[in-house]
N, C-alpha and C positions, 0 to 999 in steps of 0.2 A: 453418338455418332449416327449419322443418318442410314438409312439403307443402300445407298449410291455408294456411298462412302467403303460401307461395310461389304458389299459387293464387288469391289474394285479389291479392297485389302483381299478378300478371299482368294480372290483369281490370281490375283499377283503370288499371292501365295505360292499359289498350286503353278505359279508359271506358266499361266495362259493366256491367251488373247482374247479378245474383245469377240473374234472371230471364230475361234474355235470355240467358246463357252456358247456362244449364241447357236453353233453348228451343232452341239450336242444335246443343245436343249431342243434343236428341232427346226430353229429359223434358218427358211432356205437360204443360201449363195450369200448376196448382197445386201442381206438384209440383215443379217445375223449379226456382223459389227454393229450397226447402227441399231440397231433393238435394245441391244447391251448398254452400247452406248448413251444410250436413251434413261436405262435406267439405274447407270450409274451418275449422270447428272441430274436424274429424281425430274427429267422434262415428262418423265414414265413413273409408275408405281407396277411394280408385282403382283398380280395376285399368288392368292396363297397357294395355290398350287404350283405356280412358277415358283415362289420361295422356297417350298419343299423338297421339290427338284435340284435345285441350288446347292440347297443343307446338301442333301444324298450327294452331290458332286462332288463338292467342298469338304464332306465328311466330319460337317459339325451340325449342331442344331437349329434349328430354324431361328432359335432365339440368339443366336450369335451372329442371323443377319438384319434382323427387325432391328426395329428403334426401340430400347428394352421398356417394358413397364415397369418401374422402381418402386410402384406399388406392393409387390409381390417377389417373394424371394431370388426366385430365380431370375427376373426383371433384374432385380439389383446384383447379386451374382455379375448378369451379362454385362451391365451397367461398367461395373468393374473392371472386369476382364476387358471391356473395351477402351477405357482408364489405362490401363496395363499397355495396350497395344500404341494408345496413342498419346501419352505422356510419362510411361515407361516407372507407373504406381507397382511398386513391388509388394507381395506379401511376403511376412518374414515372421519370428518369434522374437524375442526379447523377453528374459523375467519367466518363462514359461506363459508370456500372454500373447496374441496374435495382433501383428501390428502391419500397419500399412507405411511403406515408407518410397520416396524418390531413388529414383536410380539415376546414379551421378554420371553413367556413361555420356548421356545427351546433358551435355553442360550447359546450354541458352536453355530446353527446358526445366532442367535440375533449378535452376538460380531462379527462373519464374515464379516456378511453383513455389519453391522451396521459400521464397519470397513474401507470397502469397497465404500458405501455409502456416508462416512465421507469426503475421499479423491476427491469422485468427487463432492460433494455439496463444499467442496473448490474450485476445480478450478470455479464452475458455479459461486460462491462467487469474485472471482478474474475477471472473464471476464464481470461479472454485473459493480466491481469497475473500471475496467478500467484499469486493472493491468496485463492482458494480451490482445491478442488481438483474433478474433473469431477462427484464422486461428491455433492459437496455441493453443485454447481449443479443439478444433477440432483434432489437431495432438494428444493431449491427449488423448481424447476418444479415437480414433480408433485404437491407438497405447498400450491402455493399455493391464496389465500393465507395458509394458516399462518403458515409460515417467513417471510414478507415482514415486513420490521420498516420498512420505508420510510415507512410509513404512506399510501402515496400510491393503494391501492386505492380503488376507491368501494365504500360501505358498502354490503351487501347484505342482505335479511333472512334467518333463519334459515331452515331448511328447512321445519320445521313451521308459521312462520309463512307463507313462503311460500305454504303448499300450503292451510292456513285460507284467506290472500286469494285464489286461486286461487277457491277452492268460493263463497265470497263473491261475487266475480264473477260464475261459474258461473249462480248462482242469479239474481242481477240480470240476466243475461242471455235466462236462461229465462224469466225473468215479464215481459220489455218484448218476448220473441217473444209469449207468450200474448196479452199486450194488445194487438200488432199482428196478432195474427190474430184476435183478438173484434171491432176496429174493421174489417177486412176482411169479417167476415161478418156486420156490419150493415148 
């Protein structure tokens, strides 16, 4: 999850506005939303001292509004826990072993994932048996999903269409800011 993203969850959190979180970080009047604003659509970045700031508001760690390093544990940790937040990954036990599983509350995401999930605990299923070999579970992964023939991905659009509704957005975005700032300066 990006930092915009993760900036916005937080505040929503804490039940705040755009306006009051930019007033306490210090940006004057009318500025304050649109600061915020700014850097929860990532049009802005934080420095790290504004992030820190954030954390102390928010009352969590810096690494639970950055973009985690999953290089490093606690990268992966936040990794996770943002996992958790935003596709509702549960950690649990089973067996006395720690396991990560779907939470069925959110049903379109449960059956996505849960979907998803399904196809590659097969192939992990098949290169345990001995039914393919590491180099071809490997081509799987990294290639997914290509190589998945499960069919059990969720369809996603192509990249350029993506990036079309992306701008499409963009743009409907920008003209209902314009229109709430022409209704504010009337």
């Amino acid at each position: 999850m990006a930092i915009g993203k993760r900036i916005r969850f937080f505040r929503n959190r804490k039940g705040m506005t755009q306006k009051q979180l930019g007033e306490i970080l210090g940006f004057l009047g009318k500025t304050s939303d649109v600061r915020m604003a700014q850097y929860e659509t990532e049009a802005r970045t934080p420095k790290h001292d504004l992030v820190k700031e954030m954390a102390n508001i928010f009352d969590v760690s810096t690494h639970a509004l950055t973009v985690p390093d999953i290089d490093t544990y606690i990268g992966l940790m936040h990794t996770l826990f943002a996992l958790e937040d935003m596709y509702g990954l549960k950690i649990g036990e089973i067996d006395g072993e720690i396991c990560l599983r779907l939470d069925k509350s959110d049903y379109s995401t449960y059956t996505s994932m849960f979907d998803m999930f399904h196809a590659w605990q097969e192939q992990a299923a098949k290169l345990e048996q001995g039914e393919i070999s590491r180099e071809e579970y490997d081509q799987w992964r990294y290639k997914y999903p290509e190589l998945d023939t499960s069919h059990h991905w969720a369809k996603v659009p192509s990249q350029a269409v993506n990036d079309m509704l992306m701008e499409e957005f963009q743009k409907i975005e920008n003209e209902e800011k314009k229109t709430a700032k022409k209704k504010k300066q009337k």
